[in-house]
C-alpha positions in Angstrom: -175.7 -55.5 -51.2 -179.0 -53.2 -51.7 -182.0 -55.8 -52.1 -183.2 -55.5 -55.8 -187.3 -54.3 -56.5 -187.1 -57.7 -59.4 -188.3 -60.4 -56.5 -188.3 -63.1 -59.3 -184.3 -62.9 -58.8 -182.5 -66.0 -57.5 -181.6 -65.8 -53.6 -180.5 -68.9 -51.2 -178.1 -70.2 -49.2 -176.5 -73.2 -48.7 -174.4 -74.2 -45.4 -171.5 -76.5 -46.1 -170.0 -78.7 -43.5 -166.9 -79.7 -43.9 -164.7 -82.4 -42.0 -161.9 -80.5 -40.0 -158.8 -81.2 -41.6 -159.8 -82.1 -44.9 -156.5 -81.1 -47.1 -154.6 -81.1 -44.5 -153.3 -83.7 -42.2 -151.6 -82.0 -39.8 -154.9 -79.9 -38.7 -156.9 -83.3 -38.8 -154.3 -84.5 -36.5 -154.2 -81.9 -34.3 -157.9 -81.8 -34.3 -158.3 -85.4 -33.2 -156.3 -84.9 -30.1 -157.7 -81.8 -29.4 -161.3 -83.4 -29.3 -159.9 -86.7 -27.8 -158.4 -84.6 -24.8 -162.1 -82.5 -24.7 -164.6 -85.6 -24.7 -162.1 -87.1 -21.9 -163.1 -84.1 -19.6 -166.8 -84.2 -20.7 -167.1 -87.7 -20.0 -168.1 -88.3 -23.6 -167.2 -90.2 -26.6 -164.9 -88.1 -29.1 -166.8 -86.7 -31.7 -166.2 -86.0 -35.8 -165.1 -82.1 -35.7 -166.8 -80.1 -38.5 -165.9 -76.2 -40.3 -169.0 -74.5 -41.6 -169.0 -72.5 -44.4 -171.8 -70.8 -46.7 -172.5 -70.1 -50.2 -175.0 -67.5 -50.8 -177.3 -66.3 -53.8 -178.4 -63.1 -54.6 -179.7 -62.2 -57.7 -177.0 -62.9 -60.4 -174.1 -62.8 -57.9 -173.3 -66.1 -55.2 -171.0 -65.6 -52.5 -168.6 -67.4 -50.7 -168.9 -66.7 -46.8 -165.8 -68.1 -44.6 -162.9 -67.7 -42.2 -159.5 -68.0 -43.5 -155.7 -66.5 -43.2 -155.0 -63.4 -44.4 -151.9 -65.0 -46.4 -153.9 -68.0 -48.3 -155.9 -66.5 -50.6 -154.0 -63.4 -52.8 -157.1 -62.5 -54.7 -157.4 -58.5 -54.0 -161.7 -59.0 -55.0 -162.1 -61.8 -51.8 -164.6 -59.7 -50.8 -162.3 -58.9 -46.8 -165.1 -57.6 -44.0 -162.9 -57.7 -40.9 -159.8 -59.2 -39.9 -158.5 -60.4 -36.6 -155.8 -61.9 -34.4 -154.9 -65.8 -33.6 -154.6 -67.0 -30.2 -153.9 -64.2 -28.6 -154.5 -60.3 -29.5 -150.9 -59.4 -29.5 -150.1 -61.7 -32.2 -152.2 -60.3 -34.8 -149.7 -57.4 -35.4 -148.2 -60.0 -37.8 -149.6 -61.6 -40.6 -149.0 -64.9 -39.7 -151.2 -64.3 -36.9 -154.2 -62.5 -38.6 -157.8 -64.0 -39.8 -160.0 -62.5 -41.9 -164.2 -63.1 -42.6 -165.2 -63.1 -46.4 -168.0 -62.4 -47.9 -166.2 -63.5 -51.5 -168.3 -62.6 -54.7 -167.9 -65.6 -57.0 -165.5 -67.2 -54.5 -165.1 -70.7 -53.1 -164.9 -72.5 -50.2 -161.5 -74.6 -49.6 -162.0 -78.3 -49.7 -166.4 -78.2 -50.2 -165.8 -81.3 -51.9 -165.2 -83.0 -49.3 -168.2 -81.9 -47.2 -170.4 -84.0 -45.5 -174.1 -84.4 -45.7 -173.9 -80.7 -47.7 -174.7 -78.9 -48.9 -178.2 -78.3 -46.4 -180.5 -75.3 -47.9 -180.7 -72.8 -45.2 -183.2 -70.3 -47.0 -184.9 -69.7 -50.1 -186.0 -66.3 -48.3 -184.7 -62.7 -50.2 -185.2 -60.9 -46.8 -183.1 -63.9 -45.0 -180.9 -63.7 -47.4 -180.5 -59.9 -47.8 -180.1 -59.8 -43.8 -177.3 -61.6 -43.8 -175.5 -60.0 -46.5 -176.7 -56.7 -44.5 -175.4 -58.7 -40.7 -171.8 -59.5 -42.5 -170.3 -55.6 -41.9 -170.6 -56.0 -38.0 -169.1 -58.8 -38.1 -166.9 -58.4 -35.0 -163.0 -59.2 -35.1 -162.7 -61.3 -31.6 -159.4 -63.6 -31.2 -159.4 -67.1 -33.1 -159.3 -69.8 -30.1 -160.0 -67.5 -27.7 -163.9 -67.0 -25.4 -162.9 -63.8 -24.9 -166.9 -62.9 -24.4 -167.3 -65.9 -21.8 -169.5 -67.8 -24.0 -168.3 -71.3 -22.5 -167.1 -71.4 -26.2 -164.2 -70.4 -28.5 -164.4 -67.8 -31.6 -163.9 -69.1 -35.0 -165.2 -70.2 -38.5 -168.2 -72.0 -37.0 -168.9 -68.9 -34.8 -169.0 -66.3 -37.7 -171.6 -68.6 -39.7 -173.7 -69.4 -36.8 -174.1 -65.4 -35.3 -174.4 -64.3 -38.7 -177.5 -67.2 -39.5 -179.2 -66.3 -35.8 -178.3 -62.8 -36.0 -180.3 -62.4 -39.4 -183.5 -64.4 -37.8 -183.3 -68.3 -38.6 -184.4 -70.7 -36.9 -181.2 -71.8 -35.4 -182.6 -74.9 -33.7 -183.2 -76.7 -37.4 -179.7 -76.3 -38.3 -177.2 -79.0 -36.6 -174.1 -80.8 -37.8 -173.6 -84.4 -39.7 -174.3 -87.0 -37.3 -172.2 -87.5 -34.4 -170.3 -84.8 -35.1 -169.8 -81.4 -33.7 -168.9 -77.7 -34.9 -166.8 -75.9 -31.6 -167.0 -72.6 -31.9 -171.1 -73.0 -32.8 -172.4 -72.0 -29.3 -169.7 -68.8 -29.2 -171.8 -67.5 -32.2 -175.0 -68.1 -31.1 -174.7 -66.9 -27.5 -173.3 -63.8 -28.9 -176.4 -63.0 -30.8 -178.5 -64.0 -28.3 -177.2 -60.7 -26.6 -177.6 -58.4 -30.0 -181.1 -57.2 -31.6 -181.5 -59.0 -34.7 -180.5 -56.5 -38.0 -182.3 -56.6 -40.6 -181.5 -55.5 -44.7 
């Protein structure tokens, strides 16, 4: 993860937004009534709930940035920089209850082709781009579905892209969701970094 003296090497990344649920209709489900039940208290309409994920460039390698089970993917190379409980802290003493952030060298991201309005260049910037490769090992292991920080907002996928993006210096006000939708989990991220100095590769 060292940033190479060749500058002509390739570095970007792309963010990836993905419908919640795609490939699997139980979570889309779930999701629906879940923002249904949330837009009722906010005196809203219900929005299209969205999963970010990012691929990432860097010289001859591109990665594969995203949350996911521990059990799903069985490749011993995914590229695993923390792991973390589900729901509650206690639960993540079994596997069924454990998360883990990738940063997956030559990796994928589940269901990308069914993303929406994606993918959205990010950066074209080595130093952006080495940051966040550099912001990925403090990632921290908070509970899935939980604000345990008091953000106003739960910890999840979104929250790991959008800390590790604001975190590593961009410009966090250019980068929204599709159209009427919305990424929970965003504002966790952000408010988080809002209360870290910025690192740097």
């Amino acid at each position: 993860m060292r940033v190479a003296d060749d500058l002509s090497l390739e570095a970007w990344i792309d963010l990836y937004w993905v419908p919640l649920g795609a490939g699997g209709n139980c979570v889309r489900f779930n999701g629906r009534v879940y923002e249904r039940v949330v837009a009722l208290r906010e005196r809203r309409p219900p929005s299209d709930l969205y999963h970010s994920g990012l691929q990432l460039r860097f010289d001859d390698t591109t990665y594969a940035i995203e949350m996911g089970p521990v059990w799903k993917v069985a490749d011993p190379h995914r590229g695993v920089v923390c792991q973390g409980p589900v729901g509650a802290p206690w639960l993540g003493r079994f596997r069924a209850f454990k998360y883990e952030v990738r940063c997956w060298p030559g990796g994928h991201i589940p269901d990308i082709t069914e993303a929406v309005d994606s993918p959205r260049r990010v950066t074209e910037d080595r130093m952006q781009v080495a940051a966040v490769l550099a912001v990925l090992r403090h990632v921290p292991s908070l509970t899935w579905g939980r604000d345990e920080l008091r953000t106003g907002d739960m910890w999840n996928s979104n929250s790991i892209v959008s800390w590790a993006l604001a975190r590593s210096g961009h410009d966090m006000g250019t980068i929204q969701p599709p159209a009427h939708g919305r990424a929970p989990g965003w504002k966790a991220g952000l408010t988080l970094a809002a209360r870290e100095q910025p690192i740097r590769a």
